[in-house]
Each structure stands twice: as C-alpha cells, then as structure tokens.
DSSP file (Angstrom, degrees, kcal/mol; ACC not computed):
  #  RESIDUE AA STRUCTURE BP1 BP2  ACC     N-H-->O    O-->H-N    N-H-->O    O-->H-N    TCO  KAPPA ALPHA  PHI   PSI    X-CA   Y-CA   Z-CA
    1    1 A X     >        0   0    0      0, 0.0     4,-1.5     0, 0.0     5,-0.4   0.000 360.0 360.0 360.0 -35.5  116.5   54.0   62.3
    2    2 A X  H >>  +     0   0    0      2,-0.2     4,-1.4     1,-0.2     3,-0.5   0.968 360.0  56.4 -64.9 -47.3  117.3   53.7   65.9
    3    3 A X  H 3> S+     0   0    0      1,-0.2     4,-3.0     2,-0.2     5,-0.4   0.966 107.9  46.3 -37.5 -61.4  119.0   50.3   65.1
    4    4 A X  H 3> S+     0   0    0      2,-0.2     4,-2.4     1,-0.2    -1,-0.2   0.908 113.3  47.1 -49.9 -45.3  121.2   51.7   62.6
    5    5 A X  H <X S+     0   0    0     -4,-1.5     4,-1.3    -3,-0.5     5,-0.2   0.759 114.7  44.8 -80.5 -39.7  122.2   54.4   64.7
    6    6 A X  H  X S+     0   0    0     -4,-1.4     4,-3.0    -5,-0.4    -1,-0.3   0.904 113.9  50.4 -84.7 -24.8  122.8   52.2   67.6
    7    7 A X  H  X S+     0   0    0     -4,-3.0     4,-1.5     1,-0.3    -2,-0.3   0.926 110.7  53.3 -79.3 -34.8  124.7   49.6   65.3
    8    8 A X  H  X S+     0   0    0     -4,-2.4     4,-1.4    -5,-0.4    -1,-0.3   0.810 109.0  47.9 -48.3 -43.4  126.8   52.8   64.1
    9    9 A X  H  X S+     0   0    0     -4,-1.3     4,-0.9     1,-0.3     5,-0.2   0.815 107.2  59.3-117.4 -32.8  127.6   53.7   67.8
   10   10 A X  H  X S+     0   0    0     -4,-3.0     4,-1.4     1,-0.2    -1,-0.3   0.889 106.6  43.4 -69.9 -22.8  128.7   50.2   68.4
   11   11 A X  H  < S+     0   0    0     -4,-1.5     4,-0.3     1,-0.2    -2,-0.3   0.729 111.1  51.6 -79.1 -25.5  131.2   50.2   65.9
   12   12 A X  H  < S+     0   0    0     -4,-1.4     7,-0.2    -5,-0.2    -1,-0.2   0.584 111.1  50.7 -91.2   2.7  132.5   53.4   66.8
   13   13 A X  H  < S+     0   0    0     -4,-0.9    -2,-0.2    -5,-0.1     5,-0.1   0.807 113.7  47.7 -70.7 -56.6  132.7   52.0   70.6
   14   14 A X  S  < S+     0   0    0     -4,-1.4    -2,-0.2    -5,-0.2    -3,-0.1   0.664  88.0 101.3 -73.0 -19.4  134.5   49.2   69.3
   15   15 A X  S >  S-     0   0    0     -4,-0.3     3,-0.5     4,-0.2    -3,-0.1  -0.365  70.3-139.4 -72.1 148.5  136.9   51.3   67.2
   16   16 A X  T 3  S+     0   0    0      1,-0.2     2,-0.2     2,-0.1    -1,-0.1   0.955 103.1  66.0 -61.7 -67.6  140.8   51.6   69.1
   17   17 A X  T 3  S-     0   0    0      1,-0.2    -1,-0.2    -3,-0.1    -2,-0.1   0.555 101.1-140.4 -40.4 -12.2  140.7   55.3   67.9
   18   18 A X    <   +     0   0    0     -3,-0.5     2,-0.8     1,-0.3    -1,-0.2   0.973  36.3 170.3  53.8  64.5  137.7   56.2   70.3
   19   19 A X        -     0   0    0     -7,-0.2    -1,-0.3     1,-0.1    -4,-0.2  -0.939  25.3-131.3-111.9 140.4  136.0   58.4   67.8
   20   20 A X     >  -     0   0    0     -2,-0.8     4,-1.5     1,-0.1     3,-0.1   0.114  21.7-110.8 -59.1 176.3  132.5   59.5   68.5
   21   21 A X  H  > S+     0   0    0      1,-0.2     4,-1.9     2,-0.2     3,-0.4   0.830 116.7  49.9 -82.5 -59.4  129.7   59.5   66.4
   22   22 A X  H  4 S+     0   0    0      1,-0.3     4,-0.2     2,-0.2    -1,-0.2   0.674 106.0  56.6 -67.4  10.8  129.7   63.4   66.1
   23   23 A X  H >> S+     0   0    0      3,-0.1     4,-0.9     2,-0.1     3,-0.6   0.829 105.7  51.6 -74.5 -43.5  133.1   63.5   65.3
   24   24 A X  H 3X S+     0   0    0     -4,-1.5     4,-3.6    -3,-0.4    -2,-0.2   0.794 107.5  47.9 -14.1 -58.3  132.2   61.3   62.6
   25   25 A X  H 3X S+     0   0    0     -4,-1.9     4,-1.3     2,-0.2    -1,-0.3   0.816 113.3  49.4 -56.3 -43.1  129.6   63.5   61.5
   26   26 A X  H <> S+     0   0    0     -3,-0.6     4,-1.3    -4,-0.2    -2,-0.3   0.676 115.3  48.9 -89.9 -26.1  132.4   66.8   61.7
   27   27 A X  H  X S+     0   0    0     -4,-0.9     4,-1.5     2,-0.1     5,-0.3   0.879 108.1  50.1 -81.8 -31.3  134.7   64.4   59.8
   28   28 A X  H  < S+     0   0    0     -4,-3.6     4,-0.2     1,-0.2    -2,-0.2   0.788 111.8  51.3 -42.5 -45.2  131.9   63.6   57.1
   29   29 A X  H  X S+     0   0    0     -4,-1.3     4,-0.6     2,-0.2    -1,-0.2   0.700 110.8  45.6 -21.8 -65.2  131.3   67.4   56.7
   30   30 A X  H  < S+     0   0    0     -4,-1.3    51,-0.9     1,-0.2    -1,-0.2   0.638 105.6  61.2 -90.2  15.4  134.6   68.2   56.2
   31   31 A X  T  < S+     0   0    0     -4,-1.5     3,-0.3     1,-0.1    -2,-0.2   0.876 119.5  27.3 -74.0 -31.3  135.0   65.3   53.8
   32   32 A X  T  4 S+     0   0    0     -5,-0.3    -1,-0.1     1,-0.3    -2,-0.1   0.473 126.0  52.0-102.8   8.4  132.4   66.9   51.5
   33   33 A X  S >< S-     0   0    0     -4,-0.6     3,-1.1    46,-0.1     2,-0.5  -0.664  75.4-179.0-143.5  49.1  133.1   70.3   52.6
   34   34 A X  T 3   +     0   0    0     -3,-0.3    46,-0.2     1,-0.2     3,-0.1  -0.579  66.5   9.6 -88.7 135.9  136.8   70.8   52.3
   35   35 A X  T 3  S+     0   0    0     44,-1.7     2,-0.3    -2,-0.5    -1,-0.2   0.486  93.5 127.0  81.2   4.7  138.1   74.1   53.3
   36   36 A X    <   -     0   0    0     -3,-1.1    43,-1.0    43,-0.5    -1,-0.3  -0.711  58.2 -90.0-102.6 159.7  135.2   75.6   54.8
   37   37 A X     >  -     0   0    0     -2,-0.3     4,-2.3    41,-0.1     5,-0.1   0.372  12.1-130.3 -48.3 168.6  134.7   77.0   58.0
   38   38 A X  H  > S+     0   0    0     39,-0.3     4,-1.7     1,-0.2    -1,-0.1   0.626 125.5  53.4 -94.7   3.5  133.6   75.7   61.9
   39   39 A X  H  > S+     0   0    0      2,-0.2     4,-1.6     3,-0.1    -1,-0.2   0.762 101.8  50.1 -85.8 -13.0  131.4   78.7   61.3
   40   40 A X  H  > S+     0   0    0      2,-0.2     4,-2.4     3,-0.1     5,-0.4   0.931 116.0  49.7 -82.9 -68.2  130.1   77.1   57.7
   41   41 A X  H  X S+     0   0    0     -4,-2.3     4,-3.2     2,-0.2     5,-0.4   0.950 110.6  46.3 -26.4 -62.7  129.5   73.6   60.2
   42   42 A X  H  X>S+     0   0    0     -4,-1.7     4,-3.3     2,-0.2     5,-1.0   0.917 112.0  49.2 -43.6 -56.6  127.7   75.5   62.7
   43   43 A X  H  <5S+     0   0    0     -4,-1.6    -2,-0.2     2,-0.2    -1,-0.2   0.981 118.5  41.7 -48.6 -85.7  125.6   77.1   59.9
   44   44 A X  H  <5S+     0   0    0     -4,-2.4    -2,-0.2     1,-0.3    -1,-0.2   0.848 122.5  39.9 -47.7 -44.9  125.0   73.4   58.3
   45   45 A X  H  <5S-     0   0    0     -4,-3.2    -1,-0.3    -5,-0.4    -2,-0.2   0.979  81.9-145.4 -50.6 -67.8  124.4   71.8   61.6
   46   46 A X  T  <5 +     0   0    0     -4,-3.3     2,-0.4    -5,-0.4    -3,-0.1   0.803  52.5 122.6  75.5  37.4  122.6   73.6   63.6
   47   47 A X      < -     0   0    0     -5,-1.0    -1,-0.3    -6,-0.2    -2,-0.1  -0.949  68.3 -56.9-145.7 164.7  124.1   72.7   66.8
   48   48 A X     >  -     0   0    0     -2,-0.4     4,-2.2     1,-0.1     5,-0.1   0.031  38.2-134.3 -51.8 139.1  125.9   74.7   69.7
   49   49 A X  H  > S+     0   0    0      1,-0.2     4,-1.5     2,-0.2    -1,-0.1   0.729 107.4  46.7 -48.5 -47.0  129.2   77.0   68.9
   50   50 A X  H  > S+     0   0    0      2,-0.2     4,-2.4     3,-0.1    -1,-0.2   0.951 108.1  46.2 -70.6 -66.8  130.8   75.6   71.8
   51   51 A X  H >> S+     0   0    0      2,-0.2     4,-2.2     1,-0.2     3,-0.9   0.951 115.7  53.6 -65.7 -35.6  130.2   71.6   71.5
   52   52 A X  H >X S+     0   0    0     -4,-2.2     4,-2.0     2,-0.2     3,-1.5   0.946 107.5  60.0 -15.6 -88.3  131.4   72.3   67.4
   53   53 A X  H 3X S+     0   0    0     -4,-1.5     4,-2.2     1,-0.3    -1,-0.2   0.642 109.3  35.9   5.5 -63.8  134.3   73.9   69.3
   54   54 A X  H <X S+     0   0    0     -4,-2.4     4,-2.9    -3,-0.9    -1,-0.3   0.878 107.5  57.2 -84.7 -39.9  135.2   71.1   70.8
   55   55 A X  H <X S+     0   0    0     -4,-2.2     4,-1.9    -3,-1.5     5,-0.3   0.946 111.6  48.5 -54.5 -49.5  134.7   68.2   68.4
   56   56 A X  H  X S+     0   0    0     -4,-2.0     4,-2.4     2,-0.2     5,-0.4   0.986 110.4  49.3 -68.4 -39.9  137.1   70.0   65.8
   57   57 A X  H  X S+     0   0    0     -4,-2.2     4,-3.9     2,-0.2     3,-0.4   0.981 115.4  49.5 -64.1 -39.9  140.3   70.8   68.7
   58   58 A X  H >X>S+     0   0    0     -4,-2.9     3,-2.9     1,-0.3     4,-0.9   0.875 118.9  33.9 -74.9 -73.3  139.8   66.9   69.7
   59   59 A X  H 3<5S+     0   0    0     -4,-1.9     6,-1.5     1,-0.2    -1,-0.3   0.655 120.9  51.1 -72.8   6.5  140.0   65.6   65.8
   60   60 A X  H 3<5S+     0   0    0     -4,-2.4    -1,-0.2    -3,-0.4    -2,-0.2   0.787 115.5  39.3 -74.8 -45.8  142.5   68.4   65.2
   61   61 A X  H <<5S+     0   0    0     -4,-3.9    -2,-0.2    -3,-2.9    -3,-0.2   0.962 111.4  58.9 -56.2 -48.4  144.5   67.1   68.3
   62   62 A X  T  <5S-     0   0    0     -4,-0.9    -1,-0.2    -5,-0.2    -3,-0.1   0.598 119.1-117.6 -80.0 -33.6  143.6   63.3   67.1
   63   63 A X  S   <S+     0   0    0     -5,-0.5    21,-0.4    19,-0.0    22,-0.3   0.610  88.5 111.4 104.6 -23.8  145.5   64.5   63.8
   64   64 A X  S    S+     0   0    0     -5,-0.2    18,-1.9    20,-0.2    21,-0.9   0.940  71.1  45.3 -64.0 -62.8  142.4   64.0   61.6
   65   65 A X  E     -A   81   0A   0     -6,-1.5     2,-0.4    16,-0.3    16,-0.2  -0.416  64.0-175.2-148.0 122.3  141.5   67.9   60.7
   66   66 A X  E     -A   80   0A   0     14,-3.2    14,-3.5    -2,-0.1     2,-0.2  -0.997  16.0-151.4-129.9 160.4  144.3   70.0   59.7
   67   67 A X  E     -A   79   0A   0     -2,-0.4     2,-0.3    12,-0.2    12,-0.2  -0.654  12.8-158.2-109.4 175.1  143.6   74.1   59.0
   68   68 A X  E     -A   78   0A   0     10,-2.2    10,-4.2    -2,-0.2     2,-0.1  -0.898  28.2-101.1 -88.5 143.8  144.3   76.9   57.6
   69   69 A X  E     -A   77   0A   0     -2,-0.3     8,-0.2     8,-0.2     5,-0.1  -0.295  46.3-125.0 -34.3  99.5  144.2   80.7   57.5
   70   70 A X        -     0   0    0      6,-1.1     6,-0.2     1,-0.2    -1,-0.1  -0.215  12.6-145.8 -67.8 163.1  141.7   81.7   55.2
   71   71 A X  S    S+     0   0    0      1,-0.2     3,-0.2    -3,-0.1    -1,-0.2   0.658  98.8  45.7 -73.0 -35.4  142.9   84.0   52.5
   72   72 A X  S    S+     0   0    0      1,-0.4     2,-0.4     2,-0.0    -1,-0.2   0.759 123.9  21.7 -85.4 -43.2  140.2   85.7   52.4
   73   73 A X        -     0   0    0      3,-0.1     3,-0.4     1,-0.0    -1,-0.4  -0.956  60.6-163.1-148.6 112.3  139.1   86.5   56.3
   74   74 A X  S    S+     0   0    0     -2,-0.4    -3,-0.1    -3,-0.2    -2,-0.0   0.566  86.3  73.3 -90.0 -18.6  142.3   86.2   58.3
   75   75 A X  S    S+     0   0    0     -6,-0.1     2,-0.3     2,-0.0    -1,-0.2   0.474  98.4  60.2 -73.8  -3.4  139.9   86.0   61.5
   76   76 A X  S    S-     0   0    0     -3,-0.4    -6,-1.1    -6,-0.2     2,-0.3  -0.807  70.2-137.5-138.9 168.8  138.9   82.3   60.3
   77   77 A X  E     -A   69   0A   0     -2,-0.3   -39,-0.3    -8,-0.2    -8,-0.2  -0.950  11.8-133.2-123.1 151.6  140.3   79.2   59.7
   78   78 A X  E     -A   68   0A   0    -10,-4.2   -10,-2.2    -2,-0.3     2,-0.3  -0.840  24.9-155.8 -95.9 150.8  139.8   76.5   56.9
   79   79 A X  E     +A   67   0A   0    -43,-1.0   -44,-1.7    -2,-0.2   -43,-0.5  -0.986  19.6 155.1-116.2 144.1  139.4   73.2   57.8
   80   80 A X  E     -A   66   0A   0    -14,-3.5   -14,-3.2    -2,-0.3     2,-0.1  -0.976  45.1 -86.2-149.4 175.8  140.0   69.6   56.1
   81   81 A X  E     -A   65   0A   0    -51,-0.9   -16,-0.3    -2,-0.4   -17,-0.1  -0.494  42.0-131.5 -74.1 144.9  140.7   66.0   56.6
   82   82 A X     >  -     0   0    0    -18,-1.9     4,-1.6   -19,-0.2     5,-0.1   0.373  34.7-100.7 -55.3-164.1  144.3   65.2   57.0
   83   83 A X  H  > S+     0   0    0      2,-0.2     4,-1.8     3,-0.1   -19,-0.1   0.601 135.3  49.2-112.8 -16.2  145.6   62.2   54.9
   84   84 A X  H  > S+     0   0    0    -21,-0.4     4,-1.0   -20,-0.2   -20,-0.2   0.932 113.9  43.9 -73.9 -22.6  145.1   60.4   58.6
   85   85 A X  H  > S+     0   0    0    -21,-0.9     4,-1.2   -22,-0.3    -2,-0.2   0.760 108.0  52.0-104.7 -50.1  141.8   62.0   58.6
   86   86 A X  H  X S+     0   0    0     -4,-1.6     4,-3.3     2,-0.2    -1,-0.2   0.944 114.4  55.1 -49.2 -59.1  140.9   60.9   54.3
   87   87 A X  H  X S+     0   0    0     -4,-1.8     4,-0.7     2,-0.2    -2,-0.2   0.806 109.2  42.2 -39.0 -65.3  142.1   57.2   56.2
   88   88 A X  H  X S+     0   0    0     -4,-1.0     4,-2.5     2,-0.2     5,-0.3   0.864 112.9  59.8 -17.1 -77.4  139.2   57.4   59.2
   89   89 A X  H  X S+     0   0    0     -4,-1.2     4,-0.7     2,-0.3    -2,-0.2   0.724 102.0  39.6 -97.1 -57.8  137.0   58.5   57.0
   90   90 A X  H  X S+     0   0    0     -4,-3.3     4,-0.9     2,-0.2     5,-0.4   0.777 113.7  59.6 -71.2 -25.3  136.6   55.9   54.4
   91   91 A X  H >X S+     0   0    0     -4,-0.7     4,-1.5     1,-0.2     3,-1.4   0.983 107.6  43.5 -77.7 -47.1  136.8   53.3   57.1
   92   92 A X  H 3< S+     0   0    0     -4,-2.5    -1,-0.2     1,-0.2    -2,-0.2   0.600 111.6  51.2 -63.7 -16.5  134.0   54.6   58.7
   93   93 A X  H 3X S+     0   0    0     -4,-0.7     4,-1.1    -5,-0.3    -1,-0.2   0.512 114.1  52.5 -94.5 -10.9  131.8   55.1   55.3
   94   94 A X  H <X S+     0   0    0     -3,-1.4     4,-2.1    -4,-0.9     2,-0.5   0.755 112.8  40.2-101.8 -61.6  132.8   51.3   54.7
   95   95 A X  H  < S+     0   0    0     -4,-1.5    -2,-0.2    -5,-0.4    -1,-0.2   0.749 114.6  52.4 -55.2  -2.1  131.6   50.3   57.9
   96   96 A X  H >> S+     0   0    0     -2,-0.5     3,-2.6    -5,-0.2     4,-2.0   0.911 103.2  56.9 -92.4 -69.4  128.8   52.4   57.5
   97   97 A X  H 3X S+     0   0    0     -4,-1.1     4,-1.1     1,-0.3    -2,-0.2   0.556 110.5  47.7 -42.4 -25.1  127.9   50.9   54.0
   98   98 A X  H 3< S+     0   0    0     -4,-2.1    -1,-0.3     2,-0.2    -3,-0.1   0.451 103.0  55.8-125.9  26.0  127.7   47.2   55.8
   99   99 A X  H <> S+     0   0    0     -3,-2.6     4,-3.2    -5,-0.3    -2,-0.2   0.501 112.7  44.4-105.9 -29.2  125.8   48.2   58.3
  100  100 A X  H  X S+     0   0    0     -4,-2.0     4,-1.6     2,-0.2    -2,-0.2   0.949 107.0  59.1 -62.1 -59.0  123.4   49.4   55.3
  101  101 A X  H  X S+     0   0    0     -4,-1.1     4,-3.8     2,-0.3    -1,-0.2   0.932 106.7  46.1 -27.0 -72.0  123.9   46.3   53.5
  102  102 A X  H >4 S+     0   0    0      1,-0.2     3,-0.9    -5,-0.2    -2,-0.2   0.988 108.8  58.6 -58.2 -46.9  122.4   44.3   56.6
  103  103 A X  H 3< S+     0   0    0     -4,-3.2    -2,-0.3     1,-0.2    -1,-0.2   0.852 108.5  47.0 -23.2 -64.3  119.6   46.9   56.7
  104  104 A X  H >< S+     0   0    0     -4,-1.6     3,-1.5     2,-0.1    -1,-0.2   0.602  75.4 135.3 -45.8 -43.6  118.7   46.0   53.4
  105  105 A X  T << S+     0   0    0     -4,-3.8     3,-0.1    -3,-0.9    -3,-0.0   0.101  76.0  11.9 -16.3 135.7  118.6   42.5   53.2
  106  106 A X  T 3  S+     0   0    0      1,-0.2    -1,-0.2     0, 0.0    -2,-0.1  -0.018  95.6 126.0  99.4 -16.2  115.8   40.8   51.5
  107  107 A X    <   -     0   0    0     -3,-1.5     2,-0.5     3,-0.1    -1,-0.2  -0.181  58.7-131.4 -77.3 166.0  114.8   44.3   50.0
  108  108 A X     >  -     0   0    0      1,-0.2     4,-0.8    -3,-0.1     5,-0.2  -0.932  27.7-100.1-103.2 140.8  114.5   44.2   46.0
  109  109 A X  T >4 S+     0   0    0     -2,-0.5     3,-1.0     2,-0.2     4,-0.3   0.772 130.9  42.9  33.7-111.9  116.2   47.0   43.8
  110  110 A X  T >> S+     0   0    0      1,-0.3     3,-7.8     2,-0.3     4,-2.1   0.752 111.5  62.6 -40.0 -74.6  112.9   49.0   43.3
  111  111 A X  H 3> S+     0   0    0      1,-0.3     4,-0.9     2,-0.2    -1,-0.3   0.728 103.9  47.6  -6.5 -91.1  112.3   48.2   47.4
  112  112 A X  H << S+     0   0    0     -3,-1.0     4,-0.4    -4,-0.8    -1,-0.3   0.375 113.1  47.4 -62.3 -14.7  115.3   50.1   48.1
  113  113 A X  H <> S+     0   0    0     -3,-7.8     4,-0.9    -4,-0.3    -1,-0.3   0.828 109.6  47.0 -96.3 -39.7  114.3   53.1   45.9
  114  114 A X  H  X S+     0   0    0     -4,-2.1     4,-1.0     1,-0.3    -2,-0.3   0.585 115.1  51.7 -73.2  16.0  111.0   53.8   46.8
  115  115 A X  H >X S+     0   0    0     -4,-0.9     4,-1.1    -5,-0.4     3,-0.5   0.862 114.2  43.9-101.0 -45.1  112.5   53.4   50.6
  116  116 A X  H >4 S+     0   0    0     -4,-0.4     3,-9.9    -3,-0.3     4,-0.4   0.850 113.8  49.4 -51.8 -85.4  115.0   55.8   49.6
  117  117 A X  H 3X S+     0   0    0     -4,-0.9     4,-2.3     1,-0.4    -1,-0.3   0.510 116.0  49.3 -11.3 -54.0  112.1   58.1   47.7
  118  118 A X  H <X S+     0   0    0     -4,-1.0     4,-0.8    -3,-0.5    -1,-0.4   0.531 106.0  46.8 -91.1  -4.7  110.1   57.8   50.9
  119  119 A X  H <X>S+     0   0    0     -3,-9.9     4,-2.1    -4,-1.1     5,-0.5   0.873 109.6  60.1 -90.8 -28.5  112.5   58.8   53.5
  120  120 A X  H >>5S+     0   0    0     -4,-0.4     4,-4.0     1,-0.3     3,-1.9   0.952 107.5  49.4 -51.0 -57.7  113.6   62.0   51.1
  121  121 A X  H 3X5S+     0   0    0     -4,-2.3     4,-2.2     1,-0.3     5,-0.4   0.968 108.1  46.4 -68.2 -33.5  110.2   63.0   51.4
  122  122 A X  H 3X5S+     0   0    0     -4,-0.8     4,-1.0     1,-0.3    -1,-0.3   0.850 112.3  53.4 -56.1 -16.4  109.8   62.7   55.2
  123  123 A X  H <X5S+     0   0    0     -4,-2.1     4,-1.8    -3,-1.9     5,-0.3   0.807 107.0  48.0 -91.2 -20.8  113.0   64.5   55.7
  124  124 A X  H  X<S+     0   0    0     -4,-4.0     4,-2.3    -5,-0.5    -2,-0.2   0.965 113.7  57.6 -83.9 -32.5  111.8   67.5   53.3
  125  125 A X  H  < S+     0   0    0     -4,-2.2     4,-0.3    -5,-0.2    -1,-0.2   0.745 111.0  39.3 -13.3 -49.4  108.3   67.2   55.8
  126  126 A X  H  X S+     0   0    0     -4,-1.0     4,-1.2    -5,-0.4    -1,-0.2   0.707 105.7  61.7-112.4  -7.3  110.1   67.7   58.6
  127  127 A X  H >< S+     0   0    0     -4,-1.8     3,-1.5     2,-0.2    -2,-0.2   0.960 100.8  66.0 -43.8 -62.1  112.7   70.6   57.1
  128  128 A X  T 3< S+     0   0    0     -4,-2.3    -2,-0.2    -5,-0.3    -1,-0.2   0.630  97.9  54.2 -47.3 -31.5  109.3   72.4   56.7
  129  129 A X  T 34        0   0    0     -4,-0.3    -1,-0.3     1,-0.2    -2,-0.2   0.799 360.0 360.0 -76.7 -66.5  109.1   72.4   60.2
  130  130 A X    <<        0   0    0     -3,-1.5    -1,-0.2    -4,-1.2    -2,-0.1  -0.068 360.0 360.0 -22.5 360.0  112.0   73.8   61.2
C-alpha cells in the first residue's frame, strides 16, 4: 500500500498544477459528492475543520471547486468540481488506474477479486475500531 501511495505522490509532484494528494482526495469527494457541504467533507473525512478549510480556498482559488449558496441553509455553501475541476479529476483517476494496473500485474481475474474481497474486509475490521 505504501508503494502505491508513494507512486500516487510522485505523480502528483511531477504534475505542473502542483496539486496535493489531499486535494485530490477533496476533489474526489466532490466528484462523487456534488453539491454537498465542507461540513458534509469534514463529516466523511474525519479530519480537522481548519486543514478542510484550507484545501477547498486553494482548489477554489486553483479554479477546480466552484460554490454555491445553499437553498436550503443560506449559512452554507455547496461545492462542486468546475468543468476545470471535472478535467483534473479524470486525469488523476486515469493516472491512478495505471498505477493500479502495475500493481496488478501477473495477478489472475479471481486474484484480483479475492484481493479486492480481502482488503473490504480489513477495512470494515478496522471501521470497527473507530
């Protein structure tokens, strides 16, 4: 896992746009999550109010994220990817997807479910935990 992770952070090093891996992550979110809140992030995350904070004004600045006023709650804003942001986004899930690819290698089909099958459970293992 650490390889992937670290092969992930070298392509986003390497990228011109200098996006981080947790802006990645905060664009992934709102890729699959459009129109929800940084309080709806926070919630899903689990990670501090403040670094959130900051990760959306840079890919808001960056042009990726645009908001709006929810309808609903005038105190909040909705967020989603921008069409620069939709752009980013798929480029990073392809380059993500052939970093997976090398992972895989050699692996059979059936290999590559039960790896799936086996990471699901460790991650619902370690939910429990939480």
């Amino acid at each position: 896992m650490h390889l992937y992770r670290s092969g992930r952070s070298q392509a986003f090093r390497d990228d011109e746009r200098g996006v981080t891996h947790m802006e990645s992550r905060v664009l992934n979110y709102f890729a699959h999550h459009p129109g929800a809140t940084q309080k709806d992030l926070a919630a899903h995350s689990r990670r501090d109010k403040a670094q959130l904070t900051r990760l959306v004004r840079s890919l808001r600045d960056g042009g990726y994220l645009e908001s709006k006023e929810d309808v609903t709650d005038r105190r909040s804003t909705c967020l989603q990817l921008s069409p620069q942001g939709q752009a980013l986004h798929g480029e990073l899930m392809k380059s993500g997807a052939q970093i997976l690819e090398r992972a895989v290698e050699g692996l059979s089909a059936q290999q590559c479910e039960d790896l799936v099958q086996l990471m699901e459970i460790i991650q619902t293992n370690l939910e429990k935990g939480r």
